[in-house]
N, C-alpha and C positions, 0 to 999 in steps of 0.2 A: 212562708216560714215564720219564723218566731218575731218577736218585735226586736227590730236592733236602731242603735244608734245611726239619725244621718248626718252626714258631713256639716259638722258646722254646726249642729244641736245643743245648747246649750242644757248645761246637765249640774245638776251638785251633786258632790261625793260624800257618801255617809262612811267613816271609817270605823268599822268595829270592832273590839276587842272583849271576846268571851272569854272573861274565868284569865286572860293574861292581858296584861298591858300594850299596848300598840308601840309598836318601834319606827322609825324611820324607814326603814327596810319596807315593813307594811303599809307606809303612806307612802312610798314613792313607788311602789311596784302600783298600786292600785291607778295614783295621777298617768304613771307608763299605761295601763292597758285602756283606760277611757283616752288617752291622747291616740292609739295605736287608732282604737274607734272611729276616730274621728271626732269626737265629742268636745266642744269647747269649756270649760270648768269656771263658773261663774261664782259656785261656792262651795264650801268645805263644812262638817260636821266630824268631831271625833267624838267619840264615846266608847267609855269604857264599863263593861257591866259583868257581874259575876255570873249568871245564868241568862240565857234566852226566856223572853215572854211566850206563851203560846200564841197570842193573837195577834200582836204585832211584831214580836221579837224584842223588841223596845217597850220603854214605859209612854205612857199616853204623854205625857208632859213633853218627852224629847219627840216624838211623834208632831205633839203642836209645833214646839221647835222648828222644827222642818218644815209644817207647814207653812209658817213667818218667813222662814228662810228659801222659798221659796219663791213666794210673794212677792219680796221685795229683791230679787234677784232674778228676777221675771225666766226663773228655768223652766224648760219644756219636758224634763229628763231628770230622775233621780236616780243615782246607781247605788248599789247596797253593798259593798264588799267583803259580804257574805252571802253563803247560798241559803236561800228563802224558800219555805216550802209557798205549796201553791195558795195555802188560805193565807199567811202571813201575807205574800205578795200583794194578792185581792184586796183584804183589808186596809195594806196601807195605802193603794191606789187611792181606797173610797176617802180616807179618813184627809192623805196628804190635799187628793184633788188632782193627782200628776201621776202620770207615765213612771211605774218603777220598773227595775229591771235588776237582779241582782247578778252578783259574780259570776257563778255559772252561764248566763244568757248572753254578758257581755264577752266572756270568752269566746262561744257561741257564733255571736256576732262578726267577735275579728276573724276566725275562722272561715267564716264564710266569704268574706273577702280577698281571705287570700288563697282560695283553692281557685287553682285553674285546670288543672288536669282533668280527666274523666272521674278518674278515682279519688279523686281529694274531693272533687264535687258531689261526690254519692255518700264517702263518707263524711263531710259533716250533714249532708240533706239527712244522711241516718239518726245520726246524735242530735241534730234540730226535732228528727219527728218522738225522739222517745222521749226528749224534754217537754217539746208540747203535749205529748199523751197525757200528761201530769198537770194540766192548764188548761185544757179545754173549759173547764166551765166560766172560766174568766171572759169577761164580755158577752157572754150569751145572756139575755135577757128573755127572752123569747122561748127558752124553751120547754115552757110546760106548754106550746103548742106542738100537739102532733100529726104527723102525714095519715090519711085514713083514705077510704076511698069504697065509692059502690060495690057489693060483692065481694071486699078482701075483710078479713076475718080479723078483727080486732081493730082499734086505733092507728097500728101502724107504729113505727120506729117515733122516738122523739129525735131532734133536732141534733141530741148531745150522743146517742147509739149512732147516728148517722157517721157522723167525724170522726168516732172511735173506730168504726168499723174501715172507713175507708181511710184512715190513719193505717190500720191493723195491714189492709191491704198492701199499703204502700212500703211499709215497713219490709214487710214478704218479701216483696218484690228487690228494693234493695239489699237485703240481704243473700237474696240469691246472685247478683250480680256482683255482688262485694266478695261469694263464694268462689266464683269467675276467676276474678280478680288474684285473689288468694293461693287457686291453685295455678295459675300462670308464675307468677313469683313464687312457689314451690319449685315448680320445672326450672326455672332459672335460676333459682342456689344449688337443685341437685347439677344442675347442667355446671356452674362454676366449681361445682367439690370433686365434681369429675374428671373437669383438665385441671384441677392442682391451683385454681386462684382462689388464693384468702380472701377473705373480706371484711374492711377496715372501717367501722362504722364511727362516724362522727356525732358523738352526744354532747349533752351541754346543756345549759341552763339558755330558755331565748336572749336575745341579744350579748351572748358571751363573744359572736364572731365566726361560729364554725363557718357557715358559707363562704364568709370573707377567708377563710383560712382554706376551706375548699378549692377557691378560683385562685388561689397563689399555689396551689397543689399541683389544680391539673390545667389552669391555664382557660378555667372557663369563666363564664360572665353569669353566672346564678344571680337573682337579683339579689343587694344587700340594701339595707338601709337602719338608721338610729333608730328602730322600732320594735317593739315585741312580735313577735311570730311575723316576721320581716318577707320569708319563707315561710312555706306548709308542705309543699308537695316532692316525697324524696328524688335524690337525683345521684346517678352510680354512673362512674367513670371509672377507667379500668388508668392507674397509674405504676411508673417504671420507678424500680427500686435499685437501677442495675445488677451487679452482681444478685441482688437480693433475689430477683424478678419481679414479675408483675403483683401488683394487688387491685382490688376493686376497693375506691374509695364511695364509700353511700353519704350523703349527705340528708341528715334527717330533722323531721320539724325538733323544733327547741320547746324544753319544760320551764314550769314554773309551778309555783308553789300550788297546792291543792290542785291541781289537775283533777277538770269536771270526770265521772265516771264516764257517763257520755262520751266523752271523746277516746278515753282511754278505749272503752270497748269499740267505738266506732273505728277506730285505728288501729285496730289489733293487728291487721294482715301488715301495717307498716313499718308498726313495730316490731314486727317479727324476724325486720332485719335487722333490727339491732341485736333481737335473744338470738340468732345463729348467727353471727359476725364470730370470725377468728379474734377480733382483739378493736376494741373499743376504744376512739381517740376523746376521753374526755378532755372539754374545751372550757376550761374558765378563767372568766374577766380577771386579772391579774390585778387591774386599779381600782376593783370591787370592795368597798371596807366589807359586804355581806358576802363575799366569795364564799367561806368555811361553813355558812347556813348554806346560802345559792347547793352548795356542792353535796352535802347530806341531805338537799331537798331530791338531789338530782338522783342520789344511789337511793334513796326510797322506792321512786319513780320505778327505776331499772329492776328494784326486787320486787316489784307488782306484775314488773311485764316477765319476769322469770330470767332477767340476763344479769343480774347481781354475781352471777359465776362467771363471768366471760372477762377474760383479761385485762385489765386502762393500763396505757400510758395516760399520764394528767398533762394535758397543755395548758400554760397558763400567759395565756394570751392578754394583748396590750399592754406588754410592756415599755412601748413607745409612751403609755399615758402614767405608768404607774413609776417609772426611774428606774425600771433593775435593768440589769445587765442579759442580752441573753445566753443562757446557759445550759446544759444538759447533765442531770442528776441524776446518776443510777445507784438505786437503793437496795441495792445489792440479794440477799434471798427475800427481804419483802417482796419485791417483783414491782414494786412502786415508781416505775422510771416520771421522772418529770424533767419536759422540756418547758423552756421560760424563751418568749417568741413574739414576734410584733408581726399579724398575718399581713395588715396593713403595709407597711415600710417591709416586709421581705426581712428583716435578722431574724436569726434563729432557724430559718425553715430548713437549712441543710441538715441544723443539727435535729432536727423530727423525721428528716430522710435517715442520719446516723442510729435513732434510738429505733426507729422501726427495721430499718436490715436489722440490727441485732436482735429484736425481739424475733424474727425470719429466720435466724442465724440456722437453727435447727434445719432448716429445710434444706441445707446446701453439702452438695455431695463436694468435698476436699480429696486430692489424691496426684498421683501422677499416672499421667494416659501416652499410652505409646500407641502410632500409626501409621502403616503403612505407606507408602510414596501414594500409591492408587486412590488412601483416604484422605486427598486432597479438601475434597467437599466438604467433610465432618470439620476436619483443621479451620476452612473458611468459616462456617456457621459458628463454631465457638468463639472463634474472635465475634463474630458479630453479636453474639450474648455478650461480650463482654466479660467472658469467662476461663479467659488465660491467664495466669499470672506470670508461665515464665515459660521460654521453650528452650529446644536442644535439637541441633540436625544432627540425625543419625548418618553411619556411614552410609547404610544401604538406601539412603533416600528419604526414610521416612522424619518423627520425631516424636521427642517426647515432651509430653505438655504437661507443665505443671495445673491444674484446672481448680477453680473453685464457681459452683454455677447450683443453681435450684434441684435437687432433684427432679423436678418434675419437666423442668426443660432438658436432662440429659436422656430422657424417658421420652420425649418427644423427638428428640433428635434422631436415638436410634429408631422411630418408628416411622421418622419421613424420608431415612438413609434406607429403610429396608437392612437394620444390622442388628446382627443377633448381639445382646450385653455381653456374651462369653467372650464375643474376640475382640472386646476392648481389654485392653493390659491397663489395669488397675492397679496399683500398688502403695503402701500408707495411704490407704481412703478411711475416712472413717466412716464412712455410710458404704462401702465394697460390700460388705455380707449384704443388705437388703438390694442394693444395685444387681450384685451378681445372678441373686435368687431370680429376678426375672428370665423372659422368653422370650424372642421375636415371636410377635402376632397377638402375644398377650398386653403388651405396653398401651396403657388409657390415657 
């Protein structure tokens, strides 16, 4: 694969600023992702320039720069934070004397570490090989020799046709298994839109917290840790809303600024759950001073992958570090809900179970249900949804239930009673007219 940083590599960080001035924001996100690396940071460069060079990017003077700074800070590793074309890279290899690598590769890099799954492993091996399609001539010395041989007709492939070609192969290949892939997670969102579970996809800027906010959710142990892309590989747990019902919570990898194309395409099938999610938990650092950039970085992001139309609640998490209070803001026909939450310390998370039954609220058939003595069974299963709110014995035996519960679990109900919706006694329902309209045998 591509060249990445190893554990312990001592690297200087060149900080760039094209045509706008560099912010703190832009120097500590870059020291975050060579730390994430592994990479230990021996020296620093800012620079600020109004246009890109063609050959180095840089003027030759700050290029020498670096190479001094180099030198005497005996680094093995230059990282560029910016994305460098391939002759720029080349050049300033030849010219520093040292290993570069820029923004894209190091991304790149952490990515590859942190994919464990099958599919997180294929898709960055994708986005590593269409990066290097664009770099192959770098290191090749050799090849204006070519393969030739007795009786075959011409010289034969060069050196550099070889690589491309079984680049090209390999690329194929991945892509058809990432097809695979793609349409198994097809079949399991059509499968979830079919028994009526939403799905609550966790977005966010990396390191804002979603995972930690995740395992306080659903009681799992996802890895977390103080690092950029901490996580990579999604993770979907089906979580109780009570009354509300169930949802599927997805926990997916975290953005940051310029996001390589490469990846983006390489994760398309992952992202995929985020553009068909019911309703999208954005999750941001609350003791962030760069939140308000962090978060217009993130809705960028979201209207490349096509889910800029799909619902947010905003979480604004860490408020353990940042002093507020936790609270729940509902902004009324904006549709802007924001919960303020510490996933870490647990305040706040009942009130994000509060904002998300409401945003569900639609889904829940209200009414009063009358039942025979015999529908014993039905009466037991509602309590155990959790979907009583009040009863009354009748004389003859039976009762009448005051009910608030999901549509789609009253719909399951009548379909594992074997009962037709007509002889449930419904009355002030507000969902009765589409309730009624059904049929035993037709209920999904």
């Amino acid at each position: 694969m591509i060249d990445r940083p190893r554990s312990g590599e001592k690297a200087c960080l060149i900080h760039i600023g094209l045509g706008t001035s560099l912010t703190d924001n832009d120097t500590d996100e870059f020291r975050a992702l060579a730390d994430s690396a592994g990479a230990v940071v021996v020296g620093e460069l800012m620079v600020n320039k109004a246009a890109p060079a063609s050959r180095y990017l840089l003027g030759s003077g700050k290029v020498e720069e670096i190479k001094d700074l180099v030198k005497a800070t005996g680094a093995e590793l230059v990282l560029f934070a910016v994305a460098l074309s391939p002759s720029q890279e080349r050049n300033l290899e030849k010219a520093i004397e040292c290993r570069v690598l820029d923004r894209t590769g190091l991304i790149l890099a952490i990515f590859a570490s942190r994919a464990h799954s099958s599919e997180g492993k294929l898709q960055v091996e994708l986005a590593q090989l269409r990066h290097m399609s664009t770099r192959l001539v770098r290191g090749w010395t050799h090849l204006e020799r070519q393969k030739g041989g007795i009786g075959l007709r011409g010289p034969g492939e060069t050196q550099l046709e070889t690589d491309r070609r079984l680049l090209a192969d390999r690329i194929k290949k991945l892509r058809k298994r990432l097809e695979k892939v793609r349409k198994r997670r097809a079949m399991s969102r059509r499968n979830r839109r079919r028994s009526g579970v939403p799905t609550v996809a966790l977005v966010g800027y990396t390191n804002a917290g979603k995972s930690t906010l995740f395992n306080a959710l659903t009681a799992e142990s996802v890895f977390t840790a103080d690092k950029l892309f901490a996580t990579l590989d999604p993770t979907l747990r089906r979580y109780q809303l009570g009354r509300g019902g169930d949802i599927v919570l997805a926990d997916t990898v975290g953005f940051v600024s310029d996001l390589p194309h490469e990846l983006v395409a390489a994760f398309r099938s992952t992202l995929l759950e985020t553009r068909e999610a019911d309703l999208l938990l954005h999750v941001i650092d609350a003791a962030d001073q760069w939140r308000d950039e962090k978060e217009r970085g993130v809705n960028k992001i979201l209207a490349e992958i096509g889910a800029d139309g799909v619902p947010q609640i905003r979480v604004f998490n860490k408020i353990d570090l940042s002093g507020q209070k936790a609270r729940l803001d509902r902004c009324g026909d904006s549709g802007k809900t924001r919960v303020w939450l510490s996933s870490l310390s647990g305040e706040g998370i009942e009130l994000l179970a509060e904002a998300l039954r409401g945003h569900f609220q639609s889904r829940l058939v209200r009414g009063v249900l009358e039942l025979t003595a015999d529908q014993a069974g039905v009466r037991a299963r509602l309590y155990e949804l959790e979907g009583v709110l009040a009863e009354n014995i009748l004389d003859d035996g039976g009762c009448r239930l005051e009910i608030e519960l999901p549509r789609i679990e009253l719909e399951r109900l009548c379909k594992q009673q074997d009962l037709d919706p007509a002889c449930l006694k419904i009355s002030s329902c507000e969902a009765s007219d589409d309730f009624l309209q059904l049929r035993a045998g037709t209920v999904s």
